[in-house]
MIKE-829606 format. One record per residue (C-alpha): x, y, z; residue number from 0. Coordinates in Angstrom, 3 decimals, decimal comma. Layout:
BEGIN
> u  v  w  resi
> X  Y  Z  NUM
...
//
This chain:
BEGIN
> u  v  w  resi
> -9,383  -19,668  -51,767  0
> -12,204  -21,126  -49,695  1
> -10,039  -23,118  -47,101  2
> -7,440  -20,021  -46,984  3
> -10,924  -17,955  -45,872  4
> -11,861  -20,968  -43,593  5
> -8,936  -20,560  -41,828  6
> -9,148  -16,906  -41,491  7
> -12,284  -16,909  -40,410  8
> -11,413  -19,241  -37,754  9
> -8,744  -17,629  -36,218  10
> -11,057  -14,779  -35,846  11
> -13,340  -16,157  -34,308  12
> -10,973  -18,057  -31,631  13
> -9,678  -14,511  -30,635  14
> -13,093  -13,650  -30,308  15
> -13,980  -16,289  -27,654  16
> -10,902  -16,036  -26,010  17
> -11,571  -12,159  -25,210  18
> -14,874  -12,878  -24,195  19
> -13,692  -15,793  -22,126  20
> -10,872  -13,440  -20,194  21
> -13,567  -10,712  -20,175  22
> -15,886  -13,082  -18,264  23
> -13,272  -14,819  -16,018  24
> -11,487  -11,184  -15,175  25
> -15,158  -9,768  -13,849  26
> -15,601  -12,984  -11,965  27
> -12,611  -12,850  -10,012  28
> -11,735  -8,873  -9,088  29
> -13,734  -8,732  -6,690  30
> -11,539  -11,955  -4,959  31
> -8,435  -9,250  -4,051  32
> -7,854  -9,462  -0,876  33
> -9,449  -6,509  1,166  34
> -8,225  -6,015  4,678  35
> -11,055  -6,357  7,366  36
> -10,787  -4,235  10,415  37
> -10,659  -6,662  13,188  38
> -8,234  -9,020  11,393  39
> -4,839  -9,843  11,528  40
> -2,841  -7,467  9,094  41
> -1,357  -9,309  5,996  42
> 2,518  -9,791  7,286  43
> 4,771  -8,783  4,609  44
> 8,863  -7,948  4,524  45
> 10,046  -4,745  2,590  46
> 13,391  -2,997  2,368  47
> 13,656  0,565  3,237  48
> 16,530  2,892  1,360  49
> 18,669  2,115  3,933  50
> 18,954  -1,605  2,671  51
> 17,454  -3,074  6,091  52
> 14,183  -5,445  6,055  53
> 10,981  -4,466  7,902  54
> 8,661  -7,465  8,503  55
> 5,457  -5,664  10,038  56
> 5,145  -9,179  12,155  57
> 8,541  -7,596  13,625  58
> 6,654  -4,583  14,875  59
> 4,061  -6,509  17,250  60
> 3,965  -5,048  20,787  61
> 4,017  -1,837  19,386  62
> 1,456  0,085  17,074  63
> 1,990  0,443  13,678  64
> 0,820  3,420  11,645  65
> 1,179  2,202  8,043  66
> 0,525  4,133  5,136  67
> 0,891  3,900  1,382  68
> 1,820  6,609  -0,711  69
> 3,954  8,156  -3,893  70
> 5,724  10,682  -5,278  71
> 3,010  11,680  -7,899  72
> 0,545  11,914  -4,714  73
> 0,149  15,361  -4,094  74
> -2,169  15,109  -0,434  75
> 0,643  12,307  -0,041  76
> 3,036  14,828  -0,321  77
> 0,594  17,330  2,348  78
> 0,284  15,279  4,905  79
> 3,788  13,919  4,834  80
> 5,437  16,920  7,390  81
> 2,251  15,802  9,744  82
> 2,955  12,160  9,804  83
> 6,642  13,109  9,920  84
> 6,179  15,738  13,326  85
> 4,003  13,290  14,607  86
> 6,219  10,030  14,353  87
> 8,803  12,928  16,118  88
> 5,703  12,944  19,310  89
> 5,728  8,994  19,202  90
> 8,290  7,205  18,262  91
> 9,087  6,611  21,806  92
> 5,722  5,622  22,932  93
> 5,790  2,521  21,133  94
> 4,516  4,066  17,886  95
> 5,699  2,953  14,818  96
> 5,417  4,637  11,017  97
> 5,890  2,347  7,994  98
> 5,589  4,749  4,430  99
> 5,413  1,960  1,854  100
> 6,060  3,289  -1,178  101
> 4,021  2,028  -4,359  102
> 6,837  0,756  -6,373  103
> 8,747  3,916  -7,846  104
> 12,736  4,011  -8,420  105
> 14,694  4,510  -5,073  106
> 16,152  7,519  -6,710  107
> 12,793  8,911  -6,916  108
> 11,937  7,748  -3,375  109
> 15,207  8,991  -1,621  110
> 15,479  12,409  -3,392  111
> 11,443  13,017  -2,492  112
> 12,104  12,209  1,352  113
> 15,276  14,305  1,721  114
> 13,641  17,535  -0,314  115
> 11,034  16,672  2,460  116
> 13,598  16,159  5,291  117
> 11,307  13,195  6,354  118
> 12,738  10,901  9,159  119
> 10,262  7,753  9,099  120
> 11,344  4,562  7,805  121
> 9,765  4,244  4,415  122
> 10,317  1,023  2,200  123
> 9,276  0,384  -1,899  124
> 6,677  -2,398  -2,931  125
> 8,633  -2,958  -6,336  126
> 6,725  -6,137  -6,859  127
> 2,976  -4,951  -6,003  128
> 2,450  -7,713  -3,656  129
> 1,912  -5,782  -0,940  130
> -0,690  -3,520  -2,332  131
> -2,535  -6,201  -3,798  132
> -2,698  -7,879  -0,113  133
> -4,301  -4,633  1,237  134
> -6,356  -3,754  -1,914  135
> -5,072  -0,366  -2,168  136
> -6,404  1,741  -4,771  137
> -6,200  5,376  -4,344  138
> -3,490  6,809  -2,852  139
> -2,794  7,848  -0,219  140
> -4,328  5,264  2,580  141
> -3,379  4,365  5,967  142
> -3,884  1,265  8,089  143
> -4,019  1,559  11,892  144
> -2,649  -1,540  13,376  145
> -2,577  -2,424  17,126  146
> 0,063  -3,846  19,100  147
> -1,453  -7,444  18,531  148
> -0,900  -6,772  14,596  149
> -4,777  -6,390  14,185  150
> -6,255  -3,796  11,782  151
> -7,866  -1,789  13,956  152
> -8,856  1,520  11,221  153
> -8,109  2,243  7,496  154
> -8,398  5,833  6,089  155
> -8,085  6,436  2,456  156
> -7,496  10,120  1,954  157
> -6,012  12,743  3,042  158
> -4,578  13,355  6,787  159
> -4,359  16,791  8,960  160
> -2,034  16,972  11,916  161
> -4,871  16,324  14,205  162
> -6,146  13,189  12,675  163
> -2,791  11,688  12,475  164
> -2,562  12,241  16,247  165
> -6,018  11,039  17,090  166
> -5,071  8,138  15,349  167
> -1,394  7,489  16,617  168
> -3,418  8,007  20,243  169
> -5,539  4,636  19,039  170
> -2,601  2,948  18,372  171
> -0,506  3,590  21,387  172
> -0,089  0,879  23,626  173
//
């Protein structure tokens, strides 16, 4: 009866120090994601839109790219959407480019949100979370401005009005 406690008791108290040693090491290293520094060259990263074709944002260099993250469950995602939208409409041609990258929900869900929207930017789905970990997003929605040398040049977390996603298409124009 002794040993049979023994063992109990030690297996108890291995869990123990193994929660306090994940507890330790996972407050040690969070603050290690990667944050994106304005200034800096924007993490390069390949995503597939609904239409099936890639985006690399490394692709986009020359032009400026006005990248934002978002979801369906985002309601000031879902507000500023028509301004981004009208916007991309104004710059598309002016070497303005819009990248919507979804935060890994179902294509379904992705494609029936942008039509009920009738949205017209090319949006793509982080189903692995890579990308949002490389940009340390965390809350939705934010945007990156990124110039035509594929530097960071502003980040916004928030919500956007018409004007601000203007003024900050303007930055990005080259």
């Amino acid at each position: 009866m002794k040993k049979r406690r023994l063992w109990i008791r030690t297996v108890i108290l291995s869990l123990l120090v193994l929660a306090v040693g994940y507890s330790l090491y996972a407050n040690a290293t969070k603050d290690k994601v990667q944050k994106v520094e304005i200034g800096e060259k924007a993490p390069d990263f390949e995503l597939v839109d609904l239409n099936g074709e890639k985006h690399r944002l490394s692709d986009y260099e020359g032009q400026g790219v006005f990248l934002n993250f978002w979801g369906t469950f985002c309601k000031p995602c879902e507000e500023e959407f028509p301004y981004i939208d009208h916007q991309y409409q104004q710059f598309k041609g002016q070497g303005v480019q819009v990248l919507a990258v979804n935060v890994g929900e179902t294509e379904f869900a992705v494609n029936q949100f942008m039509k009920r929207l009738n949205l017209t930017f090319p949006t793509v789905i982080d189903k692995t979370g890579d990308v949002q970990t490389a940009y340390g997003i965390n809350p939705l929605p934010i945007t990156f401005l990124i110039d035509k040398d594929g530097k960071v040049v502003k980040s916004h977390t928030g919500q956007l009005t018409e004007a601000m996603v203007k003024e900050f298409m303007e930055q990005i124009q080259p």
